[in-house]
N, C-alpha and C positions, 0 to 999 in steps of 0.2 A: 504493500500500500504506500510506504514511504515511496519509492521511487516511481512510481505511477503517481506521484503529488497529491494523493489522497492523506493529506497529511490531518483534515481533525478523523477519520477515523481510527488511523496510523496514530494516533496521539491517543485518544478514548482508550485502542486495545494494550496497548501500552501498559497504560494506567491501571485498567480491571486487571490486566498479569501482575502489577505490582502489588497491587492490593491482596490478589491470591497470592501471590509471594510472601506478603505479611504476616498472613494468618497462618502460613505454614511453619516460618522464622518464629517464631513463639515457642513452636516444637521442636528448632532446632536444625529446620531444615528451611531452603529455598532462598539461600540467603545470594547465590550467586545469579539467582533467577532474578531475587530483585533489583541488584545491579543490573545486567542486563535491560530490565523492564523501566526501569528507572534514565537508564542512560538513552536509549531511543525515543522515551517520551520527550527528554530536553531537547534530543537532538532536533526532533521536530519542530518543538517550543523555538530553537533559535534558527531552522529555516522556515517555520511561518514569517517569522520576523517578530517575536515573542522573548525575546534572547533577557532581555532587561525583568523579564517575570522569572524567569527560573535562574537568575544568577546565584543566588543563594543556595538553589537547589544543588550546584554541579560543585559547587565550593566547598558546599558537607558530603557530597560524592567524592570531589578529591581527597577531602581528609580521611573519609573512612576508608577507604583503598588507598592509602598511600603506605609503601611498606610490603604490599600484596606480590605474590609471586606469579608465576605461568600463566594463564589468562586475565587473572586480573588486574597482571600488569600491564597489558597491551589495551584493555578494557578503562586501563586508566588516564591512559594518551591517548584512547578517541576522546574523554570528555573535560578533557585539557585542551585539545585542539575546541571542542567546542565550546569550554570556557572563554579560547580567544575570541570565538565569535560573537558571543554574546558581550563581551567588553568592548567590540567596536563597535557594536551596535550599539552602547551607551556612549562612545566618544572617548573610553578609557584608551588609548592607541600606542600611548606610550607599556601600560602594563599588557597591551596584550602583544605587544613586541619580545617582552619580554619573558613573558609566558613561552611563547613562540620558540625563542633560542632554546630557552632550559630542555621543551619536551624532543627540538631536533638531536639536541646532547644525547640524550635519553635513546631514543631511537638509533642513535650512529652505536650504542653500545647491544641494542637489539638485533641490528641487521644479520646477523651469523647466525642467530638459531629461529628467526619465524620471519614469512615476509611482510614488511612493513612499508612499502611504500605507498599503501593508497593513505596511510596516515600521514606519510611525513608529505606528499600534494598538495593534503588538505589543509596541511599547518604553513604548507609554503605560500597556499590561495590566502588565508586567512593573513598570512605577513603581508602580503600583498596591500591588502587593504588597510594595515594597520601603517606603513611606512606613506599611501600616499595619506593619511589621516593627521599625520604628522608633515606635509608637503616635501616627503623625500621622494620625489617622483624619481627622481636618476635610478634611484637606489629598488624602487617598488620596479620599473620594465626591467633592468637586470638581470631578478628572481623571476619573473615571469615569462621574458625571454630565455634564459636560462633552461629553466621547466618546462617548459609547453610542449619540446619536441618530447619529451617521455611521457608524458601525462595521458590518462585515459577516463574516456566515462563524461562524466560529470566535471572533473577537474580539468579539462581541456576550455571546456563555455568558463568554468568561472577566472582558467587564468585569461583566458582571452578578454571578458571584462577588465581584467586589472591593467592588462596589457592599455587598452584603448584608455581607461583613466590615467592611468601614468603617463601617458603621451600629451592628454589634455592638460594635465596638471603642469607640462614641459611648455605648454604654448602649442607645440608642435603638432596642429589642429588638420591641415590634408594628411600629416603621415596617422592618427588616430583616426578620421573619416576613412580613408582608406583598409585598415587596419580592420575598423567597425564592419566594412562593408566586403571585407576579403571573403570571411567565414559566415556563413551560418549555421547556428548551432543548434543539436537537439535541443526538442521542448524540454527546458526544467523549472518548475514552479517557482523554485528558492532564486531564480535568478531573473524572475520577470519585472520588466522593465530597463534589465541593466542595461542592456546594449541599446536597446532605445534610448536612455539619457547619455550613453557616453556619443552616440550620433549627435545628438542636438545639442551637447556643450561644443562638438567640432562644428558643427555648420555655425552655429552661434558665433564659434570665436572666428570663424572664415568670411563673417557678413551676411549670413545666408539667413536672414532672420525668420521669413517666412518660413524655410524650410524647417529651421530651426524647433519654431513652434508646432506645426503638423505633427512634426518627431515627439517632441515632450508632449503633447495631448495622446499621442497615443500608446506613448509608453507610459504615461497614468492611468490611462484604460487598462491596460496589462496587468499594472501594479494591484490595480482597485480591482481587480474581476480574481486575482491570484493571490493576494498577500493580508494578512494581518490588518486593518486598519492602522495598528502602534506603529508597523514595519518603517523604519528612520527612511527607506527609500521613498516611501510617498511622499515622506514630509519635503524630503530634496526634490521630487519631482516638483510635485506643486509649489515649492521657491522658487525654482528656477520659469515655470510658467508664469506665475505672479511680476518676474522679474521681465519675462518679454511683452507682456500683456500690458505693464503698467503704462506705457507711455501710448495706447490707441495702436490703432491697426498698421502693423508694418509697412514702409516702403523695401518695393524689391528691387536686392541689390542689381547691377550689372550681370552677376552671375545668374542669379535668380531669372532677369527678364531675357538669359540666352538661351534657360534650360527651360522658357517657356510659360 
C-alpha cells in the first residue's frame, strides 16, 4: 500500500499491527513487530508530509533501539534517515545534516555483512535537501550528481528533484529547466508537486513569468489532490504563487511571445 501511495491506509494498518503488537509485549512477546509497525506508520506520517506530528515518535524509537543488534540495527537507520526527514520538514536542516553524516558512518561500518544501500540513497536524498535548506547549493548537486547514476526506484525522482533545486538555488535557471524537463519520472505520491515547482522557480528566474505560473498552479493541484494539507511543500507552492500573482496578470516575456 505504501508504494502504490495508499499511504492513510498504509498508515491505519500500521497502527492496528502496532496496537496488536502491544497487547502481545505485555506477555513478552511482539516486541520486534512493534518496531516494525511503528516504524512504517512514521515513515508514512513523514511522506504524507506529516513529519512535524511524529517527530517525537521516531526520537523514542531511536532511543529504545539504540544499542540493538542484527535487525534492529538496520531497523534503526531507516528511522534515523526518517528522522532527517521529518526535521527538514520542520526547517531543523542544520540537525538533520547532521543526523545524516552520523547514520552514513554507521552504515560504511555495515556495508560487509547486509546490503544497505537503498538506506544510505535515502539519507543521501534526504542530505540533499537539508544542504540546499541551508543555501549550500554547490554542495547539495554534488551529492546528487554524484548518486543518481546508482540510484534506483524511488531514489532516482527524489535525487533528481534535489538535482533541479540545487541548480535553482545556483541561479543557474536553463541548466535546472533543462534538467527538470530531461526526465520524467514514475508516479510517486511523496514527491508530488516537486518537479513542478522546481520548473516554475526556472522559468520564473529565466523571465518566463506566465509560464512560470501555469507550472506553480499546477503543481499545487498535484500537491492538494496528493499530500497532507500541513505538507511544508504546499505552503512553498502557494508562496511562491502568491508571489507571481501579487502584482496583476503577467506580461509575456520575449521568450514567452516566441513560444506563442
Amino acid at each position: 500500500m505504501l508504494w502504490e501511495g495508499r499511504f492513510e491506509e498504509a498508515e491505519a494498518g500500521a497502527r492496528a499491527l502496532e496496537a496488536e503488537a502491544g497487547r502481545l509485549r505485555k506477555r513478552g512477546r511482539g516486541v520486534s513487530v512493534a518496531w516494525h509497525a511503528k516504524t512504517l506508520a512514521t515513515a508514512v506520517a513523514c511522506a504524507h508530509g506529516r513529519g512535524a506530528q511524529v517527530l517525537a515518535e521516531l526520537e523514542s524509537l531511536t532511543a529504545e533501539l539504540s544499542g540493538t543488534a542484527g535487525s534492529g540495527r538496520r531497523l534503526l537507520l531507516v528511522i534515523r534517515c526518517n528522522h532527517m526527514l521529518a526535521l527538514n520538514s520542520v526547517g531543523r536542516y542544520a540537525e538533520a545534516e547532521a543526523e545524516g553524516l552520523e547514520v552514513l558512518r554507521d552504515l560504511t561500518r555495515l556495508k560487509h555483512l547486509t546490503p544497505v544501500w537503498d538506506i544510505e540513497l535515502c539519507v543521501l536524498d534526504n542530505l540533499v535537501d537539508a544542504l540546499c535548506g541551508q543555501a549550500r547549493h554547490e554542495e547539495a548537486e554534488a551529492v546528487a550528481r554524484g548518486n543518481l547514476p546508482r540510484a534506483a526506484g524511488g531514489t532516482v525522482a527524489a535525487l533528481h528533484c534535489g538535482l533541479v533545486r540545487s541548480l535553482n538555488g545556483q541561479g543557474r535557471y536553463d541548466e535546472a529547466l533543462a534538467e527538470a524537463r530531461r526526465f520524467t519520472p514514475g508516479w510517486d505520491r511523496a514527491l508530488a508537486g516537486s518537479l513542478g515547482m522546481g520548473t516554475a522557480v526556472a522559468l520564473h528566474g529565466l523571465g518566463r513569468r506566465g509560464e512560470a505560473e501555469a507550472a506553480v498552479r499546477e503543481a499545487l493541484a498535484d500537491c492538494e489532490k496528493s499530500l497532507h494539507p500541513d505538507h511544508p511543500r504546499i505552503r512553498e507552492v502557494r508562496t511562491m504563487l502568491a508571489r507571481l500573482t501579487s502584482d496583476g496578470p503577467p506580461e509575456p516575456s520575449d521568450e514567452e511571445a516566441a513560444h506563442g
